[in-house]
C-alpha positions, 0 to 999 in steps of 0.5 A, spaced: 396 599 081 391 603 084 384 602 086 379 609 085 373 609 088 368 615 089 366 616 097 360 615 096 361 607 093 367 606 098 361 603 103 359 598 099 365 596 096 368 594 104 361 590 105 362 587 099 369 584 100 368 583 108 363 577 106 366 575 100 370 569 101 378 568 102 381 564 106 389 565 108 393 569 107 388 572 102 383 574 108 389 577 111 391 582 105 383 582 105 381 585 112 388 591 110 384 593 104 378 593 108 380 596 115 384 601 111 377 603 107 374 603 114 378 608 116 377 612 111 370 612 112 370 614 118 375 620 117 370 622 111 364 621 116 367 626 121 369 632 115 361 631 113 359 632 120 364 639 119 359 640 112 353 640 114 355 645 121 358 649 117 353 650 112 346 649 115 344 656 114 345 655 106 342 649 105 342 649 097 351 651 098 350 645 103 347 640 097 352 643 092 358 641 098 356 635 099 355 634 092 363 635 091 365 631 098 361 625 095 364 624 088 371 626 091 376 620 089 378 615 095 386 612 092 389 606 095 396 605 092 401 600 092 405 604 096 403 600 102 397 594 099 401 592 092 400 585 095 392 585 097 391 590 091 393 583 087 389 578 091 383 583 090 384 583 083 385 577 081 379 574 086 375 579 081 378 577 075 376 569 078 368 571 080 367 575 074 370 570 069 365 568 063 366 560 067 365 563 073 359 560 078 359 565 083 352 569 084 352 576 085 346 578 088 343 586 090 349 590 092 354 585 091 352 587 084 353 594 084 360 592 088 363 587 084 360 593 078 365 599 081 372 594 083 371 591 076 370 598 072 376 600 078 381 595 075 380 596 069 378 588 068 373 590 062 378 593 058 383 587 060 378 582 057 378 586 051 386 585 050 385 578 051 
């Protein structure tokens, strides 16, 4: 299991799981995932800085750069989160359920749209 996110959607997912409710050790298998995607976007922030430096006498390479940068695939694999990666998906199977009543609202949205979709939930409703 893995979760595929494009750089430009790692932001609004970690804020979509940081305020998303686990208690436990769900919460704790949360905030790995989190801190883990946090880092990354910090990691990712320093080589976008590097970009703009780079090119900031070709402003139209520079676009097409960041273009390319932002659309790049951010992995985290069960090597070392295949227990947090479970309860994530499990928690979005449970709040995108047809019976559900949790409300998503904004980015929140957009957010359970990218882990769904990055899960692959909707393909798993459809072999049920």
């Amino acid at each position: 299991m893995k979760l595929d996110l494009e750089l430009l959607d790692v932001a609004k997912v970690v804020n979509f799981l940081d305020e998303l409710s686990m208690k436990g050790l769900k919460g704790i298998n949360r905030t790995k995932i989190t801190r883990h995607l946090a880092n990354t976007l910090q990691e990712e922030s320093d080589n976008e800085k590097a970009l703009r430096k780079e090119f900031k006498e070709d402003k139209e390479r520079l676009e097409k750069e960041l273009e390319e940068f932002y659309t790049q695939k951010v992995t985290v694999d069960e090597s070392k989160f295949v227990v947090p990666l479970k309860m994530i998906k499990a928690k979005m199977k449970e709040i995108t359920a047809e019976d559900s009543d949790f409300e998503l609202k904004g980015n929140e949205s957009l957010a359970a749209t990218i882990l769904y979709e990055a899960f692959a939930l909707d393909e798993e409703a459809e072999n049920e």
